[in-house]
Each structure stands twice: as C-alpha cells, then as structure tokens.
mmCIF file of the N, C-alpha and C atoms, coordinates in Angstrom:
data_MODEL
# 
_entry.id   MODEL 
# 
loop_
_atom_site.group_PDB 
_atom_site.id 
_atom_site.type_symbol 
_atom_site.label_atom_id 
_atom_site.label_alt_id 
_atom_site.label_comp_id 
_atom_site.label_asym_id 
_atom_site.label_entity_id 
_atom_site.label_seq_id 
_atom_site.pdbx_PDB_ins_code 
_atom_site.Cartn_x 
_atom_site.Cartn_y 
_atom_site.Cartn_z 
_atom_site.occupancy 
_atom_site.B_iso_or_equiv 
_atom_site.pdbx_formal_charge 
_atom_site.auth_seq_id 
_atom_site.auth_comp_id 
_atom_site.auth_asym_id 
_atom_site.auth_atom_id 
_atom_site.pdbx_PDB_model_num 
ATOM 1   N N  . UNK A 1 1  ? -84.914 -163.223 -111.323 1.00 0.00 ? 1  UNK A N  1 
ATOM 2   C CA . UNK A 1 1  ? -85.952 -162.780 -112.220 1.00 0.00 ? 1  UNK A CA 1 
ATOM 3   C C  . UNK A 1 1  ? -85.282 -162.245 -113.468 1.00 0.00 ? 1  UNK A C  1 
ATOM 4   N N  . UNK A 1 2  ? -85.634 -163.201 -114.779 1.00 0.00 ? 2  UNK A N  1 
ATOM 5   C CA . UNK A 1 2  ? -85.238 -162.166 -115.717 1.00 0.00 ? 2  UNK A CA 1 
ATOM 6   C C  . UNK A 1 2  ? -86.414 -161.329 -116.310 1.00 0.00 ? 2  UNK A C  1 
ATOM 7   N N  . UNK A 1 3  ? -85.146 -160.160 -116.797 1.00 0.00 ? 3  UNK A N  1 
ATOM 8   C CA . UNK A 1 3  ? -86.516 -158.947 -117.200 1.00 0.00 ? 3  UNK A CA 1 
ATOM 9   C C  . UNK A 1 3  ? -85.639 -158.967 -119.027 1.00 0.00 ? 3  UNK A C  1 
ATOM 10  N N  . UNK A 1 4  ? -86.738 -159.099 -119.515 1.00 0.00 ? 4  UNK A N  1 
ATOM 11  C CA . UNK A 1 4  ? -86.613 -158.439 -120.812 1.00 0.00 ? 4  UNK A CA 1 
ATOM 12  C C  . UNK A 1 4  ? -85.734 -157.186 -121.267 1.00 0.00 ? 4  UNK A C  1 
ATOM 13  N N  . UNK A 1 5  ? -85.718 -156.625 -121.874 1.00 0.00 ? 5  UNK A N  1 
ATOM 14  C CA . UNK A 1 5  ? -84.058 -155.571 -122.147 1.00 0.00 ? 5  UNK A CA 1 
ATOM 15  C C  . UNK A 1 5  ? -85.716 -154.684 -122.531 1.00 0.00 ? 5  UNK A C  1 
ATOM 16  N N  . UNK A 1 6  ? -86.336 -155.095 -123.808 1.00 0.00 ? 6  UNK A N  1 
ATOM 17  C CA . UNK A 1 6  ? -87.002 -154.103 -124.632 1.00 0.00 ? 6  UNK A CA 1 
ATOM 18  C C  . UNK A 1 6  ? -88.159 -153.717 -123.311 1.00 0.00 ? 6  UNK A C  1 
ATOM 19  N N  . UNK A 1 7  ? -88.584 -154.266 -121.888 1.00 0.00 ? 7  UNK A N  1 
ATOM 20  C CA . UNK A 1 7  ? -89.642 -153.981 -121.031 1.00 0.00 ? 7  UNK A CA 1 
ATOM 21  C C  . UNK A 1 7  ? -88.876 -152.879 -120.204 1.00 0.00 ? 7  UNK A C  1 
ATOM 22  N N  . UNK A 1 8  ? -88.050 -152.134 -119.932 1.00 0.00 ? 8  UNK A N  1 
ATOM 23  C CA . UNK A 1 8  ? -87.049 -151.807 -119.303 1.00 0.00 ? 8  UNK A CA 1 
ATOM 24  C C  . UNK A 1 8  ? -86.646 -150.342 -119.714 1.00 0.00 ? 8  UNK A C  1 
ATOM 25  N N  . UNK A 1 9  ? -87.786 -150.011 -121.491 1.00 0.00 ? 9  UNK A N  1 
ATOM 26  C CA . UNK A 1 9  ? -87.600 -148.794 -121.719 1.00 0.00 ? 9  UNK A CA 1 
ATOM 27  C C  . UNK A 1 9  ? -87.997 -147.509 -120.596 1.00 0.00 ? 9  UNK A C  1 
ATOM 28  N N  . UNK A 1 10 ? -89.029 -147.568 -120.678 1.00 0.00 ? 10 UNK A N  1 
ATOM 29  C CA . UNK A 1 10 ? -89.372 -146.275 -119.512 1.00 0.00 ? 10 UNK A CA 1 
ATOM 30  C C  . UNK A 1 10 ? -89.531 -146.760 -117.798 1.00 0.00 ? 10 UNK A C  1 
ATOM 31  N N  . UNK A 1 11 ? -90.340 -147.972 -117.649 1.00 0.00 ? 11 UNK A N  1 
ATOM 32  C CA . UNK A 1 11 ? -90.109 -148.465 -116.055 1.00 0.00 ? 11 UNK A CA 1 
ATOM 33  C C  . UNK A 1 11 ? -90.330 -149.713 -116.106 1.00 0.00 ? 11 UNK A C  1 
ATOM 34  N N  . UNK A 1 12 ? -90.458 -150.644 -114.846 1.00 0.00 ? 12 UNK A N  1 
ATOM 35  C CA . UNK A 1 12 ? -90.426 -151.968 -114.695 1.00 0.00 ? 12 UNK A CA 1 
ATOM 36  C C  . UNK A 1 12 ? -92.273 -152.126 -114.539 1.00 0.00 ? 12 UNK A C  1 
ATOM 37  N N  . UNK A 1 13 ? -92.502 -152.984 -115.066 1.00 0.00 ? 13 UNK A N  1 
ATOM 38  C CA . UNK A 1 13 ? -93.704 -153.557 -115.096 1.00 0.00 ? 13 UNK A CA 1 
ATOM 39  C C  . UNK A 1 13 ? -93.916 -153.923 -113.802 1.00 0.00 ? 13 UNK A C  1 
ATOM 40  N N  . UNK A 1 14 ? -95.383 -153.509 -113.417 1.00 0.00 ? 14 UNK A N  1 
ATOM 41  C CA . UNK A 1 14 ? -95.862 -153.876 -112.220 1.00 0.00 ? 14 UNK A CA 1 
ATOM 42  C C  . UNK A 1 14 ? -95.181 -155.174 -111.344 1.00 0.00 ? 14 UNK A C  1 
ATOM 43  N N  . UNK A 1 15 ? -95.741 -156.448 -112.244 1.00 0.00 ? 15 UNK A N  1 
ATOM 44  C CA . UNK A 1 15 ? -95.701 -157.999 -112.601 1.00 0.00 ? 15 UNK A CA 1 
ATOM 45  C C  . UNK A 1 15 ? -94.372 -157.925 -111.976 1.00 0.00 ? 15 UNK A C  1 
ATOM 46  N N  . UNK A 1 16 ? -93.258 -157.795 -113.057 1.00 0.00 ? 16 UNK A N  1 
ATOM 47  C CA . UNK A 1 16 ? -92.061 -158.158 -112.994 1.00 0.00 ? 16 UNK A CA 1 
ATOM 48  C C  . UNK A 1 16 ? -91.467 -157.439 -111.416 1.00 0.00 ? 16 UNK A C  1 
ATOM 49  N N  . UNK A 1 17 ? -91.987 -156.244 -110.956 1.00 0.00 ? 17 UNK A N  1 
ATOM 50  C CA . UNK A 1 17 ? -91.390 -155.527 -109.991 1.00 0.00 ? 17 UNK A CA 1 
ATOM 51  C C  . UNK A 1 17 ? -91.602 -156.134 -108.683 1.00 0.00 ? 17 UNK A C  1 
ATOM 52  N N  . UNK A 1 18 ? -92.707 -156.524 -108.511 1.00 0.00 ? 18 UNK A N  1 
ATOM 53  C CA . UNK A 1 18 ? -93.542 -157.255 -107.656 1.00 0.00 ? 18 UNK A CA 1 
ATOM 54  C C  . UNK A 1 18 ? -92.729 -159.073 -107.578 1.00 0.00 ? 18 UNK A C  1 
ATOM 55  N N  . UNK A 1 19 ? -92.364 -159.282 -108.705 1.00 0.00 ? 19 UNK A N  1 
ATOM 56  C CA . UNK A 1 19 ? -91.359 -160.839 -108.647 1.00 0.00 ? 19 UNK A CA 1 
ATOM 57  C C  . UNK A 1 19 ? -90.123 -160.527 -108.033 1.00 0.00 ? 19 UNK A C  1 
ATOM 58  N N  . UNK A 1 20 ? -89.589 -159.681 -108.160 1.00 0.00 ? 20 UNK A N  1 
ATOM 59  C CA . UNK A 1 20 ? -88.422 -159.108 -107.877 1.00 0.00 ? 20 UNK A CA 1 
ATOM 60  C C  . UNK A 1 20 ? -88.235 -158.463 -107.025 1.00 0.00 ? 20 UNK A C  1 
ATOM 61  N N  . UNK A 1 21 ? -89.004 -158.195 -106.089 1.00 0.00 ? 21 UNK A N  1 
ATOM 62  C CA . UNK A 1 21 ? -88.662 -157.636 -104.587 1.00 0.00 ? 21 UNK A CA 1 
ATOM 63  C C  . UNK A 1 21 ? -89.187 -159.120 -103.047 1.00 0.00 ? 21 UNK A C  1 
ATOM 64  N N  . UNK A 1 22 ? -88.254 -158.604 -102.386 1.00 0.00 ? 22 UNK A N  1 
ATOM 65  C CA . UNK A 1 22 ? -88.255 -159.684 -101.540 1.00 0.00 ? 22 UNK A CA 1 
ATOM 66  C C  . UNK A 1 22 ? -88.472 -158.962 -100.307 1.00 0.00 ? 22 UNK A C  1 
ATOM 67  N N  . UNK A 1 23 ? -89.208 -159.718 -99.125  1.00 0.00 ? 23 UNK A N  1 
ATOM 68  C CA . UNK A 1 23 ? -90.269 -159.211 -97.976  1.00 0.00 ? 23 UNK A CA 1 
ATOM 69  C C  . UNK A 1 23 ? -89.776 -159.826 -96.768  1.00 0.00 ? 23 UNK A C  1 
ATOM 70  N N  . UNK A 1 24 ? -88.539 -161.087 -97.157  1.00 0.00 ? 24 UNK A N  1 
ATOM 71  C CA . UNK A 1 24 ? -88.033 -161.656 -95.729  1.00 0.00 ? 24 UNK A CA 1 
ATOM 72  C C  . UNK A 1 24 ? -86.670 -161.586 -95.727  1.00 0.00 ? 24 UNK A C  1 
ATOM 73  N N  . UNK A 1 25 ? -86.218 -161.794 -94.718  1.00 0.00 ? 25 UNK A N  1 
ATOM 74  C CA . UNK A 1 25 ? -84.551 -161.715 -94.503  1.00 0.00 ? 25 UNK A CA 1 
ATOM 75  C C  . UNK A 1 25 ? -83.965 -163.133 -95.204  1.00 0.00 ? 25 UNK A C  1 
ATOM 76  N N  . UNK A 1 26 ? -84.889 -164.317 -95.217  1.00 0.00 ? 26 UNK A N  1 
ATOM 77  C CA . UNK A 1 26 ? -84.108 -165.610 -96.390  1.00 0.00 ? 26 UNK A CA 1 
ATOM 78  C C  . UNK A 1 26 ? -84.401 -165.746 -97.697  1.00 0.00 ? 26 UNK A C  1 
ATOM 79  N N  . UNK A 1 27 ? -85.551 -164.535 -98.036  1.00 0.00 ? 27 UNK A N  1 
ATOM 80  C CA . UNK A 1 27 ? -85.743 -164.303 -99.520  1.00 0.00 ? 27 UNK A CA 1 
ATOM 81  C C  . UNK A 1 27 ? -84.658 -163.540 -99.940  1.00 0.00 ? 27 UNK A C  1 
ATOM 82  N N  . UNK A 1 28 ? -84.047 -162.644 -99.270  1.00 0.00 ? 28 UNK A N  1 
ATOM 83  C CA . UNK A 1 28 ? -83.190 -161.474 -99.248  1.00 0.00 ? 28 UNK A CA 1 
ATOM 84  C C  . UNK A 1 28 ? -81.943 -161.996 -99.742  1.00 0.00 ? 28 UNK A C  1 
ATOM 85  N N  . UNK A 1 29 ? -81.429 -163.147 -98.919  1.00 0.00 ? 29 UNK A N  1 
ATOM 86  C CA . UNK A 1 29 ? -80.214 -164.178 -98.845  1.00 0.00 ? 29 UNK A CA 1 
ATOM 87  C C  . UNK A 1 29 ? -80.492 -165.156 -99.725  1.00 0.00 ? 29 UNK A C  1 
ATOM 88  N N  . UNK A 1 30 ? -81.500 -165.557 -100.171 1.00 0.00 ? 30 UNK A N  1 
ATOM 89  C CA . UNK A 1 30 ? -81.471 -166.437 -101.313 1.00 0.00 ? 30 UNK A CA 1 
ATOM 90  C C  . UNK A 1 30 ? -81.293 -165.790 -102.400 1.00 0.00 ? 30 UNK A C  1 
ATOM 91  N N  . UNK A 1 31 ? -81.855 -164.624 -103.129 1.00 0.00 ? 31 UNK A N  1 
ATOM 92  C CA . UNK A 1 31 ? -81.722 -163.659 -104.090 1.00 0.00 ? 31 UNK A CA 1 
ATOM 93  C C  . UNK A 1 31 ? -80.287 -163.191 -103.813 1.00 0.00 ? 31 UNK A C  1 
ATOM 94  N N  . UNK A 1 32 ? -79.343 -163.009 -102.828 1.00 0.00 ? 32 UNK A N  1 
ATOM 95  C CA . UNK A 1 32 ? -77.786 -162.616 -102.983 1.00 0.00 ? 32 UNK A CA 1 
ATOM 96  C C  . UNK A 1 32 ? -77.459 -163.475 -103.551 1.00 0.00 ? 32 UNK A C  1 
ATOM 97  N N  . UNK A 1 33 ? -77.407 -164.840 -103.189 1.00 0.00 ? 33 UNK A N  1 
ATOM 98  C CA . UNK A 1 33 ? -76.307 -166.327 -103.631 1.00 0.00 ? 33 UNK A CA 1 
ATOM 99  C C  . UNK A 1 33 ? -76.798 -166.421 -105.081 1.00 0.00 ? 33 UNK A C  1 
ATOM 100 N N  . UNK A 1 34 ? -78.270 -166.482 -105.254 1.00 0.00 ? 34 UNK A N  1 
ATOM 101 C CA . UNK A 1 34 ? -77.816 -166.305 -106.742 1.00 0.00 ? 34 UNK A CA 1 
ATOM 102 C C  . UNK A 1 34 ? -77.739 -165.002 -107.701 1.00 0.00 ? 34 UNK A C  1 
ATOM 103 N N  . UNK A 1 35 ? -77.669 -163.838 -107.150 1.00 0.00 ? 35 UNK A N  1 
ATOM 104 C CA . UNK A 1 35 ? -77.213 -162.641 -107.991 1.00 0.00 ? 35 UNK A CA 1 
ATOM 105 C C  . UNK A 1 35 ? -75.803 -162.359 -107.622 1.00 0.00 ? 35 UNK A C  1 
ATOM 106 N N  . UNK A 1 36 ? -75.269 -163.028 -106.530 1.00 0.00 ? 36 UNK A N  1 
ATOM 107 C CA . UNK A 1 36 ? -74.052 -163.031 -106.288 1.00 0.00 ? 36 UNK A CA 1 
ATOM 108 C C  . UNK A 1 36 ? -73.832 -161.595 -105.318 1.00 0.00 ? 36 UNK A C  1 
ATOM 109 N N  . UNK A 1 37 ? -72.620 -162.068 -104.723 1.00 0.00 ? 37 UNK A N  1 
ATOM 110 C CA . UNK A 1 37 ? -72.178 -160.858 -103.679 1.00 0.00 ? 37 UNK A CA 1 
ATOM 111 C C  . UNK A 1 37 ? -70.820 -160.209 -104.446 1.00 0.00 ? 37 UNK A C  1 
ATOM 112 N N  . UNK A 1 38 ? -70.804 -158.633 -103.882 1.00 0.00 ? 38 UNK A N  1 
ATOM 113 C CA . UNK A 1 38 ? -71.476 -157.721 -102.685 1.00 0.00 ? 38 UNK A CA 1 
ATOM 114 C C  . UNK A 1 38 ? -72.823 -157.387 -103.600 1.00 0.00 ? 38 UNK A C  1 
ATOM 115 N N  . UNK A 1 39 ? -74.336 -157.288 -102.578 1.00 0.00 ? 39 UNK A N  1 
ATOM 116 C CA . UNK A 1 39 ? -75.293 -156.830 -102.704 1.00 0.00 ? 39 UNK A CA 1 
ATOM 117 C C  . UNK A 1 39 ? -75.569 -155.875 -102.501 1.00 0.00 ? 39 UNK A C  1 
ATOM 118 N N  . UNK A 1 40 ? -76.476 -154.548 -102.736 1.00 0.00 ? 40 UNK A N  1 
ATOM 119 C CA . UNK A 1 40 ? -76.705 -153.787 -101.971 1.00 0.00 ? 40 UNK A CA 1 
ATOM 120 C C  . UNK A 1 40 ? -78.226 -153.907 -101.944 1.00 0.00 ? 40 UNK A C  1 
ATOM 121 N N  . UNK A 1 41 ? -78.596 -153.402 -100.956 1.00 0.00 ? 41 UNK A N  1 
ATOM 122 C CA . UNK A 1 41 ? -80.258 -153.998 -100.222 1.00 0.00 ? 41 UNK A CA 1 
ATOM 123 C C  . UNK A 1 41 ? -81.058 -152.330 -100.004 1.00 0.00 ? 41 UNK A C  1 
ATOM 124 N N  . UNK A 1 42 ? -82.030 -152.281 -101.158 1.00 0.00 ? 42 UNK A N  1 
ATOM 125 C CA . UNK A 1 42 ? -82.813 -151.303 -100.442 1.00 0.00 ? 42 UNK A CA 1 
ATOM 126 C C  . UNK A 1 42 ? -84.218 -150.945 -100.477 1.00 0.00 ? 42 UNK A C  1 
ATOM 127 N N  . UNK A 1 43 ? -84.468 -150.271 -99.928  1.00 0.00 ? 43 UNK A N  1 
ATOM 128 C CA . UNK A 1 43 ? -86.016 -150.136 -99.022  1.00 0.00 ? 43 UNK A CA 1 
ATOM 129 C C  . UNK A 1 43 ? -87.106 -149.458 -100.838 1.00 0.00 ? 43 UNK A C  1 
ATOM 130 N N  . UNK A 1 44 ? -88.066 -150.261 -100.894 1.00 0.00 ? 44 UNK A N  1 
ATOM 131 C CA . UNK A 1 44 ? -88.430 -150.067 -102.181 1.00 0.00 ? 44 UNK A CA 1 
ATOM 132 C C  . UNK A 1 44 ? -89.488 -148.890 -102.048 1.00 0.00 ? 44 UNK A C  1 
ATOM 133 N N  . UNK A 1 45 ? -89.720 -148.240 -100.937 1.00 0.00 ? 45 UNK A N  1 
ATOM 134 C CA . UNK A 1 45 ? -90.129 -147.100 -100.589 1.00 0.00 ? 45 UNK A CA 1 
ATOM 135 C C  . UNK A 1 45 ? -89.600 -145.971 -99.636  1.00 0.00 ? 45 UNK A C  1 
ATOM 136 N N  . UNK A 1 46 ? -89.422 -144.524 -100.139 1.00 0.00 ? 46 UNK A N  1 
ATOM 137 C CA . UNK A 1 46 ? -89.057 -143.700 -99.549  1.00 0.00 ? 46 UNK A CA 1 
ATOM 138 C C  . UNK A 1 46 ? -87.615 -143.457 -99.904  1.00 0.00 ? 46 UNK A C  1 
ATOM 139 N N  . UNK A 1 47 ? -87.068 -142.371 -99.682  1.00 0.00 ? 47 UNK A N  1 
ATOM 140 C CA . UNK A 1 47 ? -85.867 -142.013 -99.896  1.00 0.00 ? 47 UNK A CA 1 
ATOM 141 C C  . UNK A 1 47 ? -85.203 -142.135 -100.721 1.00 0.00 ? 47 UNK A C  1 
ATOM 142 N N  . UNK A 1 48 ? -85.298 -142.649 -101.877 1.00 0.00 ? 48 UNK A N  1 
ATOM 143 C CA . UNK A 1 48 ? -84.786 -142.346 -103.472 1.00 0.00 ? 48 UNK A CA 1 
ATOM 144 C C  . UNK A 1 48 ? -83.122 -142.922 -103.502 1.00 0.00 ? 48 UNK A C  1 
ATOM 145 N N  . UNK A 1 49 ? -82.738 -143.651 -102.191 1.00 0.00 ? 49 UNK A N  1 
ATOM 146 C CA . UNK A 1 49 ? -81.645 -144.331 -102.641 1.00 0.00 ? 49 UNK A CA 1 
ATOM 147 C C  . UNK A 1 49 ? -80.404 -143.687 -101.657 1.00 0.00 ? 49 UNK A C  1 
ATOM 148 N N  . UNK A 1 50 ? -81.253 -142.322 -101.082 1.00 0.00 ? 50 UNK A N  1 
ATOM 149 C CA . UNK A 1 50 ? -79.976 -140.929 -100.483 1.00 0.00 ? 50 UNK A CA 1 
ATOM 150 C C  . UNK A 1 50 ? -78.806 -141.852 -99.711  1.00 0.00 ? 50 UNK A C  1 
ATOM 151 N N  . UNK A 1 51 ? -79.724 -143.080 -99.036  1.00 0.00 ? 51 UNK A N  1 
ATOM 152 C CA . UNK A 1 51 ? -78.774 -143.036 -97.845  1.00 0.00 ? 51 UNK A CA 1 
ATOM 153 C C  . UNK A 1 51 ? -77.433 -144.270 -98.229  1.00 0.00 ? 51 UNK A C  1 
ATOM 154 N N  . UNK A 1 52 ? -77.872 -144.741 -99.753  1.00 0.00 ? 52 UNK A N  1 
ATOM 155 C CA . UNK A 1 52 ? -76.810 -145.908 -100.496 1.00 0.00 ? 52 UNK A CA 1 
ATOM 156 C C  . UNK A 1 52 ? -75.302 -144.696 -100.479 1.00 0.00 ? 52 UNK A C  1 
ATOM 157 N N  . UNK A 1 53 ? -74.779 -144.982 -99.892  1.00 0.00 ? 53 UNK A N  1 
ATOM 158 C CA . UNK A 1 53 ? -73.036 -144.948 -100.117 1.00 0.00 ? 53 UNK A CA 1 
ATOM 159 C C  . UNK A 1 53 ? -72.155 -145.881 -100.417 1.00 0.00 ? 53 UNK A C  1 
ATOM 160 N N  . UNK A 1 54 ? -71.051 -145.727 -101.469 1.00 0.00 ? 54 UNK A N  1 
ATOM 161 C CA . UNK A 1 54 ? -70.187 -146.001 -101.707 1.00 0.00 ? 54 UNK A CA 1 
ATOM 162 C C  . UNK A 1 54 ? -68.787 -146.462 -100.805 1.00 0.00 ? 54 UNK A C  1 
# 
C-alpha cells in the first residue's frame, strides 16, 4: 500500500489503514515478501506496541 507523505501529517486515513492491515496468516506472508524481511507483526489493537522488543 502506498500512502501519500502529505496524508501522514497527523494520522492514517481510515481507507488507507483498513488497506493496510492484514486478517490472515497468507495475507501476513504475502505483505512480508513484498515489504521485505525482518518484519515485525503487530496486533492493531491493544497494547500500544509494549510487548515489541528489540
């Protein structure tokens, strides 16, 4: 999904956010190969990211 640079000022548009999240484990894996690996994968509700480590 490309997103515009100037849509990107304060948050992601409904539209675009909604294109850009994926709901199956081969949407998940198709969106890695072409954003390329390492991915990191996360839950688009709850927890604000705490449990992403480095």
């Amino acid at each position: 999904v490309k997103i515009p640079p100037e849509s990107c000022l304060d948050s992601i548009p409904d539209d675009i956010y909604r294109d850009a999240c994926v709901s199956t484990t081969e949407d998940a894996v198709a969106s890695c190969q072409v954003v390329g690996y390492p991915a990191m994968i996360k839950a688009s509700w709850g927890g604000g990211g705490k449990g992403i480590r480095k």
